[in-house]
C-alpha positions, 0 to 999 in steps of 0.5 A, a space after each residue: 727863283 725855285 726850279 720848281 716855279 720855272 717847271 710850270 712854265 715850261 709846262 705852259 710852253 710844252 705841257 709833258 702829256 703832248 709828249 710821245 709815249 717813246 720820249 723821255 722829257 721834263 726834268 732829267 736831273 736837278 730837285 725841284 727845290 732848288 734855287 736857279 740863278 740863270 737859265 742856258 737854253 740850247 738845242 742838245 746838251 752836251 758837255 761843251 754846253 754844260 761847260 757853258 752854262 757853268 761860265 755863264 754862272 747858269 745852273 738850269 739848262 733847258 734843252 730840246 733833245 733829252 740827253 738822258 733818252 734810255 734807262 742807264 745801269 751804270 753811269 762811269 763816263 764811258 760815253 758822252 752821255 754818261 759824261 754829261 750827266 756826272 758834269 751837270 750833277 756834280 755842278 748841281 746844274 739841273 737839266 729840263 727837255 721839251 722834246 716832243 712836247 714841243 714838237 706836238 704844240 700847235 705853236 711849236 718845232 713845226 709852227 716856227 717851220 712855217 713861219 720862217 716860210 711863211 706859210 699861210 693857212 696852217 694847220 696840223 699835218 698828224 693829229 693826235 690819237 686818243 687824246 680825248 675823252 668824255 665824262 658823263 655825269 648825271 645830276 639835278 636840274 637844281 646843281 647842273 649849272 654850277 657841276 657844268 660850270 666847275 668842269 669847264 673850270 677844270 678844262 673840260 668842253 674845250 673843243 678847237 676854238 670854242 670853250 665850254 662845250 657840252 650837250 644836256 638832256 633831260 631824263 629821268 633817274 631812279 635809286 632806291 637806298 640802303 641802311 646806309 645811305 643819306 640820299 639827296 632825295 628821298 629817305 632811306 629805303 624810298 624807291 625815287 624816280 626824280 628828274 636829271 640832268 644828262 652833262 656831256 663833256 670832253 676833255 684832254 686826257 691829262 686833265 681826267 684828275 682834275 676834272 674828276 676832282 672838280 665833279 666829286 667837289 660840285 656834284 650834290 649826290 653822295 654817290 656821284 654816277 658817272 663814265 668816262 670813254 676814251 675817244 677815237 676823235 683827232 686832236 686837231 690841235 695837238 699832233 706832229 707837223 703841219 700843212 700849209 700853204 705858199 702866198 703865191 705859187 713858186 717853181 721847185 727850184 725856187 721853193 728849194 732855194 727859199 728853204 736854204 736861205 731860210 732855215 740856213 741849210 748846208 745842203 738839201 736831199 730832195 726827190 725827182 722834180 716834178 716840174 710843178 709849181 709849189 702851192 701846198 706845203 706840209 712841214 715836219 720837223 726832226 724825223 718825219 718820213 712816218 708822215 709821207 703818206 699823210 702829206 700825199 693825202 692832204 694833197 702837199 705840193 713839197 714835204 719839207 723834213 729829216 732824215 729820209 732814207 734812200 728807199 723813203 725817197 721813191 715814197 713821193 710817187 712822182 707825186 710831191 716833192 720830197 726836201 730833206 733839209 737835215 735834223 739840226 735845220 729843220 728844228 735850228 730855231 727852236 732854243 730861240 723860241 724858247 728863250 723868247 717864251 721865257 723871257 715873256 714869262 719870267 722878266 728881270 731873269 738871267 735866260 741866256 741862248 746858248 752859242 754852241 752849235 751842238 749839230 753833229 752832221 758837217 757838211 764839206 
């Protein structure tokens, strides 16, 4: 199978336009022409994992963490990431990272989190921002339905959980053309003053090729009159962490012990307790004390996340129950849910879930 082919299923997995503009995710090394033979999915990729993939005969690894995450001038293997760079190339083993693309899929790093706690009523915690715009387009009553039905072909007017949104108004269009033009309507140098249609439509912003493709290829007019805005609008599904909410109402203590047990914690830093019961919860895998503030407002009872610092701790305001859990934990079941999605995707293929616990952090 062509690594190229496996791309677009991870693409369907964590499409790269969810990503953080810090990231540095999708294909890190290996040609997209290549032929794959087994696929080691993981959490970091690091040499003892490139080691393995090698034994498994896997020339693909797919990886959460992007080992590559900053420009290199040189690569001598003077660090384990030069190192595992100069291992994976010279076994023509291609590496792939999800990153924050997952992290910002509303199935994603934070949906697993609040499935293993079993949350209820989820949804997402830090929406993202400028995500959205909107096409506007004019045209005639006569052509508007198949333009209209073409861009929602193309992705546009899916707003939440509806599909094939737009707003259409009537109007009236005016253009006078030149020696040059072959109008619609009208001849060369006739002032027209003709009935339009108004079509309104947003869409995610990665897709602004596409739809523009769609609209030049459906559109009847040679000269296609249209705008396009960037939007203030939050994505309410796309964006990092997630709120929800406990079956029933439990005390701190016993909060804390159901997070141990189920995301397999060596230990937990939490905050003053509060003596409150734990109802609403906000989760936040990996590196998530931007989000404190946000999961105060939303009114979360705990706020379960990674690498807090000493002062991000007094950020609680007596108000909520801060839980740092650890970085590794808090994204552990990740390369599982990755692996379960491929092998749904690609049946009859060698994906195989990596057995190299790659956390850094020990605990004594």
């Amino acid at each position: 199978m062509k690594l190229n082919h496996i791309i677009q299923v991870l693409e369907e997995l964590a499409p790269l336009a969810y990503a953080e503009d810090f990231d540095n995710v999708g294909l890190l090394t290996g040609n997209e022409n290549q032929e794959i033979s087994g696929i080691l999915v993981c959490h970091d990729a690091l040499e003892n994992v490139v080691d393995e993939a090698i034994s498994k005969k896997c020339n693909f690894i797919v990886c959460f963490h992007p080992i590559l995450f900053s420009g290199l001038k040189k690569i001598t293997g003077k660090n384990y990431v030069e190192r595992v760079l100069i291992k994976a190339i010279k076994n023509d083993i291609a590496i792939y990272a999800v990153h924050t693309a997952l992290d910002n899929h509303k199935e994603g790093v934070n949906k697993i989190i609040c499935n293993a706690l079993g949350l209820k009523n989820t949804k997402i915690l830090v929406p993202k921002e400028k995500f959205i715009r909107k096409l506007v387009t004019y045209t005639i009553p006569e052509n508007h339905i198949e333009l209209r039905n073409a861009l929602f072909e193309a992705g546009a007017g899916t707003i939440g959980n509806y599909e094939d949104c737009s707003f259409n108004s009537k109007g009236i269009g005016t253009y006078l053309g030149n020696e040059n033009s072959n109008p619609e309507i009208g001849e060369r140098f006739e002032f027209v003053e003709n009935e339009e249609i108004k079509i309104e439509v947003t869409f995610e912003k990665h897709l602004e090729s596409k739809i523009l493709k769609a609209l030049f290829q459906n559109h009847c007019y040679e000269e296609v009159a249209y705008e396009i805005y960037e939007l203030q609008n939050k994505h309410q599904n796309i964006g990092l962490g997630m709120i929800g909410e406990m079956e029933t109402a439990i005390s701190e203590s016993e909060f804390l012990h159901l997070v141990k047990e189920k995301m397999q914690c060596g230990s937990i830093r939490h905050s003053t307790f509060l003596n409150k019961n734990i109802k609403k919860v906000a989760v936040l895998g990996g590196s998530g004390s931007f989000a404190i503030k946000e999961a105060l407002k939303q009114g979360a009872n705990a706020f379960l996340t990674a690498d807090l610092k000493y002062h991000q701790f007094y950020e609680a305001e007596n108000q909520l129950l801060l839980a740092d859990i650890g970085h590794y934990e808090s994204e552990r079941y990740t390369k599982n849910y990755i692996v379960d999605f491929l092998i749904k995707k690609i049946p009859n293929f060698a994906i195989i879930l990596s057995e190299e616990n790659t956390n850094p952090v020990k605990y004594f």
